[in-house]
N, C-alpha and C positions, 0 to 999 in steps of 0.2 A: 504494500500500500504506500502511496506515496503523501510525504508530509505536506503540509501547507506551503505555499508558495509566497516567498517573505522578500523584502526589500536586500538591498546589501546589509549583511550585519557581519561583525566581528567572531571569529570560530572562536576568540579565547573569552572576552567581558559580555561579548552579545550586545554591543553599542553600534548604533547606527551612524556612528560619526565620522566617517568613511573617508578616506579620501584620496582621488585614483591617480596614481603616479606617473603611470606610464600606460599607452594603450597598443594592441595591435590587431591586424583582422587576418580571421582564417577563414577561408572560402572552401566550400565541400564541392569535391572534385566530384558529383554525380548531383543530380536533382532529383526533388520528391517527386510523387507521383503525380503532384499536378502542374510539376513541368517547372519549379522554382527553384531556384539556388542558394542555399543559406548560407552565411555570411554570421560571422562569431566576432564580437569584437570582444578580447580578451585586454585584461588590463591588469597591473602590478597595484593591489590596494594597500592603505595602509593607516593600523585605526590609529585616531586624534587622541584618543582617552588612553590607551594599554602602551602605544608606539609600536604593536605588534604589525607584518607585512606578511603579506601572501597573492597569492596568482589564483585569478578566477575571471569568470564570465563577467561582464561588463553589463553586455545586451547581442542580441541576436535579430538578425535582419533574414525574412526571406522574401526577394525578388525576383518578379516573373510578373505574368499578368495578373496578381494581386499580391500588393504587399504590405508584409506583415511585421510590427518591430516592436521586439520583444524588449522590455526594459529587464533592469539588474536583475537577476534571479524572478522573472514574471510580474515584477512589481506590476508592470501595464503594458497593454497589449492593444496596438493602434494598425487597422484595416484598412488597405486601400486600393480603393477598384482603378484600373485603368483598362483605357480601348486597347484592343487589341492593332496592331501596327499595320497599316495597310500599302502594300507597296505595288506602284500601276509600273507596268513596262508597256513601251512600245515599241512593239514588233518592227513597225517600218523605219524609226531609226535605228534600233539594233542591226537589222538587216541592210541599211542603207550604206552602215559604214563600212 
């Protein structure tokens, strides 16, 4: 079962007074099944209250024809539709040149 999905907090005091050092993103080399690409942005945190440090998930992005971005540990989760890309060719100058 999985536990509740909580903001950034601290693994040692449990303080949410966070604060991110350093960031970077990781791109998954396959897409879900509905055709998007997720996108991890990890970051180096470090709590204000204890001065304790560690490496974790920041937020999570997936893009594609709807996207989806995940804050710190699911704190919030923001949906967003887009058209699909529509691309006209024309035959008679492809074939022209």
């Amino acid at each position: 079962m999985k536990k509740p999905k909580q903001g950034l907090t601290c693994p040692k005091c449990d303080s949410k007074n966070i604060n991110v050092v350093k960031t970077w993103n990781l791109v998954s080399p396959l897409p879900d099944r509905e055709g998007r690409v997720t996108v991890t942005v990890m970051g180096v945190l470090k709590c204000k209250e204890c001065g304790y440090s560690w490496r974790g998930v920041v937020s999570k992005l997936k893009v594609g024809a709807r996207v989806e971005i995940e804050g710190g540990k699911g704190e919030e989760t923001v949906v967003e539709e887009r058209p699909p890309k529509e691309i006209i060719i024309d035959l008679d100058e492809v074939l022209g040149e």
